[in-house]
N, C-alpha and C positions, 0 to 999 in steps of 0.2 A: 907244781912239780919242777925239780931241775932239769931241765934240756939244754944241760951245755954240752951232752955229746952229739954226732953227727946224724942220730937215728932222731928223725922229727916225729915216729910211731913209739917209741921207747915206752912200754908200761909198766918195767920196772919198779917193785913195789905196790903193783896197783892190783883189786883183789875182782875181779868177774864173776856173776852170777850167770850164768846160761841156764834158759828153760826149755823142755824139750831136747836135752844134752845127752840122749840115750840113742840117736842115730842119726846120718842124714845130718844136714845143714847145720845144725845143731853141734854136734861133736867138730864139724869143719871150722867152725866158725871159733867153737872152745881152742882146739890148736893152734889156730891163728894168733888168736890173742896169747896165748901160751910160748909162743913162737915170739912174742914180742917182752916178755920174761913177766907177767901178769900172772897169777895166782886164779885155780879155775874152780868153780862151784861148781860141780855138775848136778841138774835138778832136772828130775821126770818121776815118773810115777814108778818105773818098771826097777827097784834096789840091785838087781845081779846086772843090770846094762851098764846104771850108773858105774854102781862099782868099779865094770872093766875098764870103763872109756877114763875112770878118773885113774885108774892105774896107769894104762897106757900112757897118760897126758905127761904125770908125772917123772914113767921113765923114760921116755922118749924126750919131754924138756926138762928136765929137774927143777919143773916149779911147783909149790903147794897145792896139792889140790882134798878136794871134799868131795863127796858124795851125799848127795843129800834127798832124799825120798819126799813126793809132795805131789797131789792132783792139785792144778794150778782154779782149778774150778771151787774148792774147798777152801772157805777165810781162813777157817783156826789152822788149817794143815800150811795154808802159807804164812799165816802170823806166825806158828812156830818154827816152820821151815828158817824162815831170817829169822829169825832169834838164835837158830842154832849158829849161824853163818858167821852172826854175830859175838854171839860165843866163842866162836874158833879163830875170826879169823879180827875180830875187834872192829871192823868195819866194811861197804861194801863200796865200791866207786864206780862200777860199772855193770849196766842191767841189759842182758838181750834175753827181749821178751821173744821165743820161740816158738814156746808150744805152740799147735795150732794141730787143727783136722779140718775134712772138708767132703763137703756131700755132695756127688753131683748125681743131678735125674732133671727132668724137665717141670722149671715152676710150677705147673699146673699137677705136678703128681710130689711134691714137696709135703712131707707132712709138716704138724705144725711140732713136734717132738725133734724133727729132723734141723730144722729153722732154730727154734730153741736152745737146741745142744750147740750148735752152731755159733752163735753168737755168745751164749755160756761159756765156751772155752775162747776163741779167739778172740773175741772183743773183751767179755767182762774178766776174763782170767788174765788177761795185758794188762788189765785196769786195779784187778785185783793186788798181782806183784809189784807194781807201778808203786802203786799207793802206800802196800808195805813198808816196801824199799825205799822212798822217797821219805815219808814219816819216819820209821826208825834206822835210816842210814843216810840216807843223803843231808837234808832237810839240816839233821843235826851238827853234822860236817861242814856244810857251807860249799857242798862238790861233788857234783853225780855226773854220770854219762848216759842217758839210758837209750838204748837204742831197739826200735821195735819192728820186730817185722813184720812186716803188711804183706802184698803181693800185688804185681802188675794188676791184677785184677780188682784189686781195692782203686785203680786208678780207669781202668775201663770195663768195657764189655764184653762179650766174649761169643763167637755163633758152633764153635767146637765141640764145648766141653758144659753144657748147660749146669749149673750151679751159684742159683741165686742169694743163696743163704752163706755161700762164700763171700762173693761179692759184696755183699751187703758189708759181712762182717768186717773185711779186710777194707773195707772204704770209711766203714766207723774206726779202725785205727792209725787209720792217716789223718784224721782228723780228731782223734783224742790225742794224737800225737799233738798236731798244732796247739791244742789247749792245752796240754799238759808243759808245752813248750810254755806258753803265755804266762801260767800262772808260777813257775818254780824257775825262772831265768833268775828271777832277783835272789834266788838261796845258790846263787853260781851250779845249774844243773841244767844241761842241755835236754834235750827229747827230740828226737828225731827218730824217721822211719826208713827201713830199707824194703822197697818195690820187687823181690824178684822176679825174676821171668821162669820158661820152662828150664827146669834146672831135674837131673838126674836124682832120685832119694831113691830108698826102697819102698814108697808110697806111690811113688811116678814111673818108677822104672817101665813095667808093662803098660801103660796107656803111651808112653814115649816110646817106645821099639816096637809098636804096632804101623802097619803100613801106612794107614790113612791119615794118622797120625806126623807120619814124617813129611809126608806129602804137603800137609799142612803147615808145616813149620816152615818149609823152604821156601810157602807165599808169603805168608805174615810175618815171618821175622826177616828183618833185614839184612843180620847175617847169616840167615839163613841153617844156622844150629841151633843147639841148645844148648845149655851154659854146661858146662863141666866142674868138676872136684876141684877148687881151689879159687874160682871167678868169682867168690861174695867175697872172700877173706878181704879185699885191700877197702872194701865197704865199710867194713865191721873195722878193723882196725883203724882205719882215717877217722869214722865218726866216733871212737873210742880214745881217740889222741888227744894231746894236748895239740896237737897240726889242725883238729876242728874246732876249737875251745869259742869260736865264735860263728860257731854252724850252730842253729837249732832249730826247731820246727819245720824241716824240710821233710819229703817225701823221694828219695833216693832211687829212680829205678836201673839195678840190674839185672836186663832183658833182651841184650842184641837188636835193640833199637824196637820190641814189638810196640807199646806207647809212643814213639814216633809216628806209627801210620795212621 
């Protein structure tokens, strides 16, 4: 890419796939990049969310966007999904694998359906778009960015919020990340993962604004808050740049220092 002007995030021409692009971190992260003049995909299951969010993206930066329908758990709905992406947009250069859910109850009352699902969307549905995406866009190109979100907790333990089948899962994507780094560095395509911490969603809101809850964030995290609306974006867009073009296989955590203690 040409980087002779002063913006070393410039993605100008560059086209974003988001999963999980229908609320929360997800949409955040799409305007980020959007913000950086990047063309957005927006991809989740729920078609009148996308819709909105790829409207809004649109008029609010006046850059290309799509909406595109897809359970990330589903081959052929992602095989088609990029294909469509494909079709619209001739290529894709940047992948944030987002989706994700998460179970929490205490190991010993986890069913095995609960564990299952778990890993089904967040581990093999990362794996799933990964693979698409890298086979029929990257691979072919010679230039991919992909960036996956894992979770602090893919990096430690947790005595809070008991969910083992998280952990599990978001620990096998920091380390499909490393491999996926290893094996497609040499088709010029990064892979790398972003760690966050407790971060506001409409998923977290009410376990975060519960008391015992805050109480708790002011011992274990360092700075003492929780992350706010706009504290992933310079994540997403650095490992998105041509500024990281020799970052890959890391594991990224933005968390207020909690994987410090």
């Amino acid at each position: 890419m040409n980087n002779n002007n002063n913006n070393i995030f410039d993605l100008t021409g560059r086209v974003a796939l988001v999963t999980g692009c229908s609320t929360g971190l997800g949409v955040q992260m799409a305007k980020a990049l959007a913000r950086q003049g990047a063309s957005i995909v927006a991809l989740a299951r729920r078609q009148e969310l996308i819709d909105q969010v790829a409207r809004d993206i649109h008029e609010q930066y006046g850059v290309d966007t799509l909406a595109v329908r897809c359970d990330i758990t589903d081959t052929k709905m992602v095989e088609d999904a990029v294909d469509k992406v494909l079709e619209h947009f001739g290529k894709i250069d940047i992948l944030i694998n987002n989706a994700g859910t998460g179970a929490v109850a205490p190991a010993e009352d986890i069913t095995d359906e609960q564990f299952s699902n778990e890993l089904n969307i967040d581990l093999f549905g990362t794996f799933k778009v990964a693979r698409a995406v890298a086979k029929k866009a990257m691979i072919p190109a010679g230039f991919g960015r992909i960036i996956n979100i894992a979770s602090m907790y893919g990096l430690v333990g947790n005595k809070i919020a008991p969910s083992s089948p998280y952990h599990a899962a978001k620990g096998g994507v920091v380390n499909l990340t490393r491999a996926l780094a290893c094996e497609w560095g040499k088709h010029g395509i990064t892979v790398n993962s972003i760690c966050p911490g407790y971060f506001y969603t409409p998923l977290t809101q009410e376990t975060l604004d519960s008391d015992f809850f805050k109480e708790y964030a002011k011992s274990a995290i360092p700075m003492e808050r929780y992350g706010v609306e706009g504290e992933l974006d310079a994540a997403a867009c650095f490992l998105a740049s041509p500024a990281a073009s020799y970052v890959t296989g890391i594991a990224l955590p933005v968390d207020g220092g909690y994987t410090s203690m």
